[in-house]
C-alpha positions as CSV (number, residue, x, y, z in Angstrom):
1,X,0.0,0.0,0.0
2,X,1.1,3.4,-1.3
3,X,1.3,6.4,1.2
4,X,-1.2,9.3,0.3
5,X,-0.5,12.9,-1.0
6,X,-2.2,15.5,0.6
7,X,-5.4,16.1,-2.1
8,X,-4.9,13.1,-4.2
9,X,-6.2,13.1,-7.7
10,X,-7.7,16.4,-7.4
11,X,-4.6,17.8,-6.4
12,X,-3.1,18.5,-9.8
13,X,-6.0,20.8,-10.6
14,X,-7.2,22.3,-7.7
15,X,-3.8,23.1,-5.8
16,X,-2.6,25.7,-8.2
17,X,-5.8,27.6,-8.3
18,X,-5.4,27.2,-4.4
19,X,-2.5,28.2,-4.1
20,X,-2.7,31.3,-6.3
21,X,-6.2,32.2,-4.7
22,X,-4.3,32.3,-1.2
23,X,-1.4,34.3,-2.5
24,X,-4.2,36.6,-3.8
25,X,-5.7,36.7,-0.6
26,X,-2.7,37.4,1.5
27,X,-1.3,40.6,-0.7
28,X,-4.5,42.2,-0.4
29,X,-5.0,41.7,3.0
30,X,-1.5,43.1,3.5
31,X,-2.5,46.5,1.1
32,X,-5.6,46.2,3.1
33,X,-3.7,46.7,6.5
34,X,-1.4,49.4,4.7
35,X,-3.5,51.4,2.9
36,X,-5.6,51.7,6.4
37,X,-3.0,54.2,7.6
38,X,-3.4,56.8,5.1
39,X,-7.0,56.5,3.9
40,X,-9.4,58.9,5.0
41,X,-12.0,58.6,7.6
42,X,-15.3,57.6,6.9
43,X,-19.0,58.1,8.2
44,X,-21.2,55.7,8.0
45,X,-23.8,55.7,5.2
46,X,-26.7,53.6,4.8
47,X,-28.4,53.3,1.4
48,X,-32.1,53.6,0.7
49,X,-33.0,50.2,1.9
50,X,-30.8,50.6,4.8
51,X,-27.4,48.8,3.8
52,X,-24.4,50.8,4.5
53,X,-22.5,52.2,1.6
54,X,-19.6,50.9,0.7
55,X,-16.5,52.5,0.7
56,X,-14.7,54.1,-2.7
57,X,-11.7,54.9,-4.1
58,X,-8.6,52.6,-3.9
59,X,-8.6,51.1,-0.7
60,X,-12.9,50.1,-1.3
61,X,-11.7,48.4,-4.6
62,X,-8.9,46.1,-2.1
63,X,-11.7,45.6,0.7
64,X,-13.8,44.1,-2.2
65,X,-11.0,42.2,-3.5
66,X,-10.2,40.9,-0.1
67,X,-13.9,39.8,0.0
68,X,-13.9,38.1,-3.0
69,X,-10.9,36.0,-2.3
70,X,-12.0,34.9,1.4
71,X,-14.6,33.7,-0.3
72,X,-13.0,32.2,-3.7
73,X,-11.0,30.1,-0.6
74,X,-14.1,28.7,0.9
75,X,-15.7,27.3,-2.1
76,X,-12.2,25.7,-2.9
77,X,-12.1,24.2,0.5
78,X,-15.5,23.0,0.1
79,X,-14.8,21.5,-3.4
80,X,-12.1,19.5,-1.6
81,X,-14.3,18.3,1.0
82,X,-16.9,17.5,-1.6
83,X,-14.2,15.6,-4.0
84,X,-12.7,14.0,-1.1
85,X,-16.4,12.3,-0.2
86,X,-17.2,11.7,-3.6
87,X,-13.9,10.0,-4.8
88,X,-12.6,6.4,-4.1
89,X,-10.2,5.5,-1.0
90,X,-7.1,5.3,-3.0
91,X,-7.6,8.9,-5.0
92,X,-8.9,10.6,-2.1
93,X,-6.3,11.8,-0.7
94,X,-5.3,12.8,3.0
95,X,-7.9,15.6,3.4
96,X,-10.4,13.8,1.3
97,X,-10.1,10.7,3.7
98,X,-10.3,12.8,6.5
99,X,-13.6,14.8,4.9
100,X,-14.7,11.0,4.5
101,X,-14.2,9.7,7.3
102,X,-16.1,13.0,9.2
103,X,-19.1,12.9,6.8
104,X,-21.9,12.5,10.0
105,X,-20.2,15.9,11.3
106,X,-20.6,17.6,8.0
107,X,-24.6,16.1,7.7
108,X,-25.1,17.0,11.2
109,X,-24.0,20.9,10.4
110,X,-25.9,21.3,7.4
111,X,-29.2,20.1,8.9
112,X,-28.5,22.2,11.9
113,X,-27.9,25.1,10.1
114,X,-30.9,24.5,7.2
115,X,-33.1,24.3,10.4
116,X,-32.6,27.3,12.2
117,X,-32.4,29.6,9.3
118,X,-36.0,28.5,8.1
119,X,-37.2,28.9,11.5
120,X,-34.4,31.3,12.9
121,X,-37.9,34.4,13.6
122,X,-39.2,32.3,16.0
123,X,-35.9,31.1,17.6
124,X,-35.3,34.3,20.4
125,X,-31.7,35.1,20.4
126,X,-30.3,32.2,18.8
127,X,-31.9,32.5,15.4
128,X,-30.8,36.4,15.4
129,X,-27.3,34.7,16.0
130,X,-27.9,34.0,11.9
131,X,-28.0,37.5,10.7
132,X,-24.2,38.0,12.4
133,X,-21.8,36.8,10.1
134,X,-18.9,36.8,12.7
135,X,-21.9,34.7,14.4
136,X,-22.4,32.1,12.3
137,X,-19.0,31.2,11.6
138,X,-18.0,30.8,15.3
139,X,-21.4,28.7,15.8
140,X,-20.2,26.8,12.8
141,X,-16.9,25.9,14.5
142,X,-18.1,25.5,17.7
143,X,-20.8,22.9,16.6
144,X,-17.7,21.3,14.5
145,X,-16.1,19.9,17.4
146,X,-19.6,19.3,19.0
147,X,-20.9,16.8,16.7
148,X,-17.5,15.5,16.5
149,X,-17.1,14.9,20.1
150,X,-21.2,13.3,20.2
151,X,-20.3,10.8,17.4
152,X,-16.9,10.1,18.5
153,X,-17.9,9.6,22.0
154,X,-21.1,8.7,22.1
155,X,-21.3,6.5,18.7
156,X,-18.2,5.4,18.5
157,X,-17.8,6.9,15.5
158,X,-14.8,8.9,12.8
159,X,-11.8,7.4,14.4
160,X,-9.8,5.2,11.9
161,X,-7.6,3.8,14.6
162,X,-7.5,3.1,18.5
163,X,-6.2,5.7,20.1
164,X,-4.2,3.7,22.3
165,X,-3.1,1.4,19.7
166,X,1.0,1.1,19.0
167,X,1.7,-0.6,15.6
168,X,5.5,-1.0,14.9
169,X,7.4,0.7,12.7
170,X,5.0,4.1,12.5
171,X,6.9,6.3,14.9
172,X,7.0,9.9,14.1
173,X,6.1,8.7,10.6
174,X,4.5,11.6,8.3
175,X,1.1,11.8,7.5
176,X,-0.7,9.6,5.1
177,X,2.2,6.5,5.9
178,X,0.4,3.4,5.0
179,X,0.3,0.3,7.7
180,X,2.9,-2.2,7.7
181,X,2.0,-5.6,5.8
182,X,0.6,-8.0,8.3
183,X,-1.2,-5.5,10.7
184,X,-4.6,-6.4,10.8
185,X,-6.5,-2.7,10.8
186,X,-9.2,-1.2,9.3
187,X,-7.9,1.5,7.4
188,X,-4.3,1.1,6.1
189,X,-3.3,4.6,6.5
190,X,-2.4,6.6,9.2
191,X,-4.1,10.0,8.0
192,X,-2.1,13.0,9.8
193,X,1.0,10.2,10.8
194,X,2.2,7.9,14.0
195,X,3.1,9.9,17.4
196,X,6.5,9.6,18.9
197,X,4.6,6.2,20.8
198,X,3.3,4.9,17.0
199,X,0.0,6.0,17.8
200,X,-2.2,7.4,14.9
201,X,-2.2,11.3,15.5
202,X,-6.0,11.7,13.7
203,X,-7.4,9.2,16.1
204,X,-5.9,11.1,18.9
205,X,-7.4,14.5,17.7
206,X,-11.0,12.7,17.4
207,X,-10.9,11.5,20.8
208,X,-9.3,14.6,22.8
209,X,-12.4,16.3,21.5
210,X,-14.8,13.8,23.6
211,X,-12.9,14.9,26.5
212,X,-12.8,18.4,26.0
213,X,-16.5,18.5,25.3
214,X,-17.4,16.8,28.2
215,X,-15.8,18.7,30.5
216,X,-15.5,22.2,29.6
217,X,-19.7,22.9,28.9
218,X,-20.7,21.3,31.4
219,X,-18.1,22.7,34.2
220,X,-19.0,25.9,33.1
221,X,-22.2,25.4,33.6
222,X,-21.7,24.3,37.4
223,X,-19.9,27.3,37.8
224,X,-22.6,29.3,36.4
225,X,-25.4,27.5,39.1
226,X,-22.9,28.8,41.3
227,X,-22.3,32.0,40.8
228,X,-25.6,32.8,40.0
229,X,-27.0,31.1,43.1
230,X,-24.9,32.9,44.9
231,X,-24.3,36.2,43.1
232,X,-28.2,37.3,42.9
233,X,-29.0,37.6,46.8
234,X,-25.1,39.4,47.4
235,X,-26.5,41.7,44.2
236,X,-30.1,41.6,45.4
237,X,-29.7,42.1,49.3
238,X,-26.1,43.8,49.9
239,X,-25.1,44.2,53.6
240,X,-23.8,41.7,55.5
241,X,-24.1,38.8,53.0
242,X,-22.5,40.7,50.3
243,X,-19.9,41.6,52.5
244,X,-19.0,38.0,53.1
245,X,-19.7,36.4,49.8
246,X,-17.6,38.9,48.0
247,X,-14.4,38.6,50.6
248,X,-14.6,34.7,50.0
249,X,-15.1,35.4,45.9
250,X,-12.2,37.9,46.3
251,X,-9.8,35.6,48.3
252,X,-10.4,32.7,45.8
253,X,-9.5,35.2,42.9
254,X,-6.4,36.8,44.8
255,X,-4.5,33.6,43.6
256,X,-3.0,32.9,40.6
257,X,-5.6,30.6,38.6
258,X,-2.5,28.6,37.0
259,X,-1.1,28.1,40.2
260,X,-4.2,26.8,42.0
261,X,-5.3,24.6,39.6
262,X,-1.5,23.4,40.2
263,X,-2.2,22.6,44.1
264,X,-6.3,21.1,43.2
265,X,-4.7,18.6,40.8
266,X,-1.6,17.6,42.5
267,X,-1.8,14.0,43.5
268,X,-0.4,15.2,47.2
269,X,-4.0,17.2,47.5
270,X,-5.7,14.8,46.0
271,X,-5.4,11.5,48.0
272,X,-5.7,13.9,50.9
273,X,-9.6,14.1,49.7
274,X,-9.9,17.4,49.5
275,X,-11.4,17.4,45.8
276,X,-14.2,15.3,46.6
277,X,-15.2,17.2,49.3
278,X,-15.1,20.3,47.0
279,X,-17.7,18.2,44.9
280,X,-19.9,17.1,47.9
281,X,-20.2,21.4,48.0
282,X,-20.1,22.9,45.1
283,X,-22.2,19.9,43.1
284,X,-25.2,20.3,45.8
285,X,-25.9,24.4,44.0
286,X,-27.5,22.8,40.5
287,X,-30.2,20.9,43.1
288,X,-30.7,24.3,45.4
289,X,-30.7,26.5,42.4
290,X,-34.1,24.1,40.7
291,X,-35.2,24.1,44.0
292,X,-35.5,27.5,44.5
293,X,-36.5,28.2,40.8
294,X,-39.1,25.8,40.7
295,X,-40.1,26.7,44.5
296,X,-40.3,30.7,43.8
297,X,-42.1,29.9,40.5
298,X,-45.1,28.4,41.9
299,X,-45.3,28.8,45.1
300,X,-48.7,29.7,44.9
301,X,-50.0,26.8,43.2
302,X,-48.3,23.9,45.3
303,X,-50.8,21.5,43.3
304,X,-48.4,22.1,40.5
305,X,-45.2,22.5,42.5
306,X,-44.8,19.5,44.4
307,X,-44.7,16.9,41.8
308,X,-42.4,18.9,40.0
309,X,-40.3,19.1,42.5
310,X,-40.2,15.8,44.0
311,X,-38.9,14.6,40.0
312,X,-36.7,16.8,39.3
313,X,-35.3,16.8,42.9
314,X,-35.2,12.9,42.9
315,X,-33.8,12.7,39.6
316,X,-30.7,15.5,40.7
317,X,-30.6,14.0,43.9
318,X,-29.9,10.8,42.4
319,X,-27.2,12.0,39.8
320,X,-25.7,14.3,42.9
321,X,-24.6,10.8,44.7
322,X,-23.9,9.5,41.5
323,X,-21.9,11.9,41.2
324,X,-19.9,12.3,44.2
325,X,-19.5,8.7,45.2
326,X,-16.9,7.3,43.2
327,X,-14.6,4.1,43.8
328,X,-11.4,5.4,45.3
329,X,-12.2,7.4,46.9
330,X,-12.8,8.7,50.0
331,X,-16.8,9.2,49.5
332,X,-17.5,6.0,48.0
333,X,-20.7,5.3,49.8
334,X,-23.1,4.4,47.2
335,X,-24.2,0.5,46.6
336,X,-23.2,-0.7,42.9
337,X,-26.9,-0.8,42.2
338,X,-28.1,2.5,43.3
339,X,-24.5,3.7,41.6
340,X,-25.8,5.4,38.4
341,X,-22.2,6.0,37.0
342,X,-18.0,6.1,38.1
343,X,-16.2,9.1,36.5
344,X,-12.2,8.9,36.0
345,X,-10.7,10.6,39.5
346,X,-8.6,12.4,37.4
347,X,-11.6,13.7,34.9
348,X,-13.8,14.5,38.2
349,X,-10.8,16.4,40.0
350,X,-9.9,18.8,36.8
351,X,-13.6,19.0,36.8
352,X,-14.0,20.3,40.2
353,X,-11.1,22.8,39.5
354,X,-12.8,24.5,37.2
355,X,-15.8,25.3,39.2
356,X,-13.9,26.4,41.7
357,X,-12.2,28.5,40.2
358,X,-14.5,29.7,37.5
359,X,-17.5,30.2,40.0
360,X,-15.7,33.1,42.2
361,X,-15.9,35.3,38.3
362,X,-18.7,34.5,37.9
363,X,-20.3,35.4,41.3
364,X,-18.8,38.9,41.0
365,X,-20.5,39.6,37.5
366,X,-23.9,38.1,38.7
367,X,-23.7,40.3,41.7
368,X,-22.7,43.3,39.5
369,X,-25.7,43.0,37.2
370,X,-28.2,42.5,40.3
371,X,-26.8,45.4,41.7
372,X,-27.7,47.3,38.3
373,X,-30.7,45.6,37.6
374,X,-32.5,45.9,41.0
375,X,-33.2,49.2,40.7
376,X,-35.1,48.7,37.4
377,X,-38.8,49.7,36.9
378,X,-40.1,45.8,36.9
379,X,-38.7,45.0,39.6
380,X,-40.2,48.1,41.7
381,X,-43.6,46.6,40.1
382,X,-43.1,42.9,41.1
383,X,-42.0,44.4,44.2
384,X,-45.6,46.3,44.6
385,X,-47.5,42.9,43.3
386,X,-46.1,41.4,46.5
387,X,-43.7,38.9,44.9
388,X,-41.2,37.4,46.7
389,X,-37.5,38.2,47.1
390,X,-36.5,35.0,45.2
391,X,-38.9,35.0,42.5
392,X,-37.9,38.7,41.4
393,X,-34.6,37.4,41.4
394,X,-34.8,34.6,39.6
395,X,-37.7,35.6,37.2
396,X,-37.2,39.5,36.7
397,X,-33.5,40.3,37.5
398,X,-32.0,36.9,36.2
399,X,-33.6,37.0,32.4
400,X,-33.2,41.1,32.0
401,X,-29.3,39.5,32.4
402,X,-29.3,36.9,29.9
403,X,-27.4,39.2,27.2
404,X,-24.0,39.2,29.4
405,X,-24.5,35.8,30.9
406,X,-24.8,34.1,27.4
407,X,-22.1,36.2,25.9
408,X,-19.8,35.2,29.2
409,X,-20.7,32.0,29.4
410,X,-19.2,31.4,25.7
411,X,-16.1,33.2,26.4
412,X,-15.5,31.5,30.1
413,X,-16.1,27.4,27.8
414,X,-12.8,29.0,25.7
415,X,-11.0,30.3,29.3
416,X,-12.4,27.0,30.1
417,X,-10.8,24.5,27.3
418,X,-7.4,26.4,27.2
419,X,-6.8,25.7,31.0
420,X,-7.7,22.4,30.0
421,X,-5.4,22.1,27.7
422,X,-3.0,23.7,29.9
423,X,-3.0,21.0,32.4
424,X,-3.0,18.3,29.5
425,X,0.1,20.2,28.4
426,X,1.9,20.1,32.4
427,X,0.7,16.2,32.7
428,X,-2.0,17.2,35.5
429,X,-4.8,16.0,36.5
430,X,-5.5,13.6,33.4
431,X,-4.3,10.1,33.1
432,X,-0.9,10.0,31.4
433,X,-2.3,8.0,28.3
434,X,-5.4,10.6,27.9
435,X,-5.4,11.5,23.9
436,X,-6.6,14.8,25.3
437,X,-5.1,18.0,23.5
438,X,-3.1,19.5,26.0
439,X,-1.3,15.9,26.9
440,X,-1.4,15.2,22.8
441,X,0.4,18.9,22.4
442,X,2.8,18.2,25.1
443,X,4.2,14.9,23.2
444,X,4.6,16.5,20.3
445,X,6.6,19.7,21.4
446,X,9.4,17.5,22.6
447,X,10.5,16.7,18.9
448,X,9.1,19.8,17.4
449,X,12.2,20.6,15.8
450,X,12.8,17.3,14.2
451,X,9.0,16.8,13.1
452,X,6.7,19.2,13.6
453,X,3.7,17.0,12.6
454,X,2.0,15.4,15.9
455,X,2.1,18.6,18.0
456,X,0.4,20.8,15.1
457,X,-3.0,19.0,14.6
458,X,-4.3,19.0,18.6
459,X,-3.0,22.9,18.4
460,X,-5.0,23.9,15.4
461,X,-8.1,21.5,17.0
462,X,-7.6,23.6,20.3
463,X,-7.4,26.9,18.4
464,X,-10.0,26.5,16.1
465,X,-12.5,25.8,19.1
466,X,-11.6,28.9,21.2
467,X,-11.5,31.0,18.2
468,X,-15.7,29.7,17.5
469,X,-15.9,30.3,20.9
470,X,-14.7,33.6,20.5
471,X,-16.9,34.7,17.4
472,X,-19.8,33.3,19.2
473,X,-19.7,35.1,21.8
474,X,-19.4,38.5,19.5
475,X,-21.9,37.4,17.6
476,X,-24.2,36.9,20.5
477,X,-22.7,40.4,22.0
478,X,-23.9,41.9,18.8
479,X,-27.1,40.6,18.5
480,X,-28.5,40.9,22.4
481,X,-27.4,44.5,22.0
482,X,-30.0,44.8,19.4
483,X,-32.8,43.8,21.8
């Protein structure tokens, strides 16, 4: 078996028109960047139907160029994802394969997409996210590596290759190296090459997205039940309770966040128990903050309220000491057939690391926007209906705050998934053998200089989620400002 070029058949036509689209591209974003320091200032015009005019002279003639190319280099891109489905294994080529081989994500993105555009009016917020640009193509991005992760993870899907798998002979070996004779695999290449342990780098890259998925969304979001739990009555009240919640926020912020995710993950503090006790605390906020939504929500019509609250509560209580008993620990206490589910120590203490030190952040911009938001008009009026404290919190202040939450909440999954990676990189927290970016990143770097190939892919993974986690937000920033 042959190894594989990088576009295969199609390579021979569509890499010079590539190639000259991308020089193209690159000169006039250059003139672009020049021309912007002598070019006069401009107002902003809108035409008749209320499009802004675009700019003349020169320098509008290289904006439109600039345009143009961007998007000459996205239908190329798209023609080799197309060619590389379309075509046969052996003319496919490495980015054909790899197009191939992802084909649920790309069916996955299109129906997402086709979706909420039809029905994007009668979506709220997110279908205004489609008439952002900057929007779209971070929620693209974003739901790349989402889908990716689900069918990955939960499917068992896209990889070509265990990830833990060691076949002789592939070490440090370039992409699109075919498989020795004799090795009995499933696909004889190794798409983007072996690692410096002969483990196939794409594989890798698939799987670090499960755990970087799984971890960072759903931290955040604990962080967020947190914060806001906490953050609306210091807002809300002020006195004595602010007083004290901020001093704690403010004496969890005063250190370093490197260095105390350093001393959470350390195995020193961690067979001392002090993690799962973190959890016992900070997981038990989701189950107050239903509690109290639910409670304040209809506490006039306990009919209603009770057997809502019994499920949902039963069904959080349940995954709370799911959750916090795990074996090895020091709060395993849960029989193996109430036990809903063990999490990796190392997964669960990373994850507890990032509530803690995510939630203090959040608590002081909850507490902020209460502070703001109490004095408003509606909540004078709920005030004068006789509504209680918690239910103007939670349903007058909390929603009017939705704009900056939403907008932070995107932001604080990319803080989120680089400190991630940053422990991956440091070998904390995570087993050793975790494909995750950080730990895939780390591997790499050590021969980075000799080939530059298995650090580079997890990188560009890592940077391409951020950066969609980044546009989303200013997307979302754009359009809640609208409201």
């Amino acid at each position: 078996m042959e190894s594989l070029s990088w576009t295969g058949a199609i390579g021979a036509f569509m890499n010079p028109i590539f190639v000259i689209t991308l020089a193209c591209f690159g000169l006039a974003v250059v003139m672009q960047l020049v021309m912007s320091f002598f070019a006069e200032p401009m107002t902003l015009q809108s035409n008749a139907d209320g499009t802004l005019m675009q700019r003349g002279g020169m320098f509008g003639g290289i904006e439109r160029i600039t345009k143009v190319a961007f998007m000459v280099l996205i239908a190329l891109i798209l023609l080799y994802v197309i060619a590389g489905v379309l075509l046969p294994y052996g003319k496919a080529g490495i980015v054909g394969l790899m197009a191939k081989r992802l084909l649920p994500v790309w069916i996955a993105l299109v129906l997402t997409y086709t979706l909420s555009i039809m029905f994007k009016r009668k979506l709220g917020l997110y279908g205004k996210l489609f008439d952002s640009t900057v929007g779209m193509i971070g929620f693209g991005l974003v739901m790349f590596w989402v889908f990716t992760a689900i069918f990955a993870g939960g499917f068992d899907m896209l990889v070509t290759h265990d990830p833990l798998d060691q076949i002789s002979g592939l070490k440090n070996k370039v992409p699109g190296v075919a498989i020795p004779d004799g090795n009995e695999v499933t696909w004889p290449h190794y798409l983007l090459g072996g690692d410096n342990l002969a483990r196939d780098i794409f594989s890798r890259m698939i799987k670090g997205s499960v755990i970087v998925i799984a971890i960072a969304p759903l931290a955040t979001l604990f962080a967020f039940m947190v914060g806001i739990t906490l953050g609306l009555p210091a807002g809300y009240f002020g006195g004595r309770l602010d007083t004290v919640l901020s001093f704690l926020a403010n004496l969890i912020l005063a250190f370093p966040v490197i260095l105390l995710f350093y001393l959470l993950v350390t195995p020193e503090i961690v067979a001392t128990g002090i993690p799962s006790f973190m959890a016992a605390f900070l997981f038990v906020f989701p189950i107050v903050f239903f509690a109290v939504l639910l409670n304040s929500r209809y506490y006039t019509q306990p009919s209603k309220r009770n057997p809502m609250l019994i499920v949902v509560l039963g069904i959080l209580g349940w995954l709370y000491l799911s959750l916090i008993s795990q074996s090895g620990t020091v709060l395993n206490f849960m029989p193996d057939a109430l036990d809903g589910f063990d999490i990796n120590p190392g997964i669960l203490v990373v994850f507890v690391s990032v509530v803690f030190v995510n939630a203090p952040t959040v608590f002081r911009i909850v507490r902020g926007l209460a502070l703001d938001l109490r004095t408003r008009d509606y909540v004078a009026a709920a005030q004068t209906r006789g509504e209680g404290s918690w239910y103007i919190m939670l349903w007058e202040i909390l929603p009017n705050a939705r704009g900056p939450l939403i907008v932070d909440f995107c932001l604080r999954i990319g803080y989120t998934t680089i400190l991630l990676g940053t422990l991956g990189f440091f070998g904390l927290g995570l087993p050793p053998e975790s494909p995750d970016w950080g730990s895939t990143i780390n591997e790499g770097r050590k021969l980075l200089l000799i080939v530059a190939h298995p650090a580079l892919p997890p990188a560009a993974a890592l940077l391409s989620l951020v950066l969609g986690l980044n546009l989303l937000a200013d997307g979302l920033r754009e359009e809640s400002l609208k409201d």
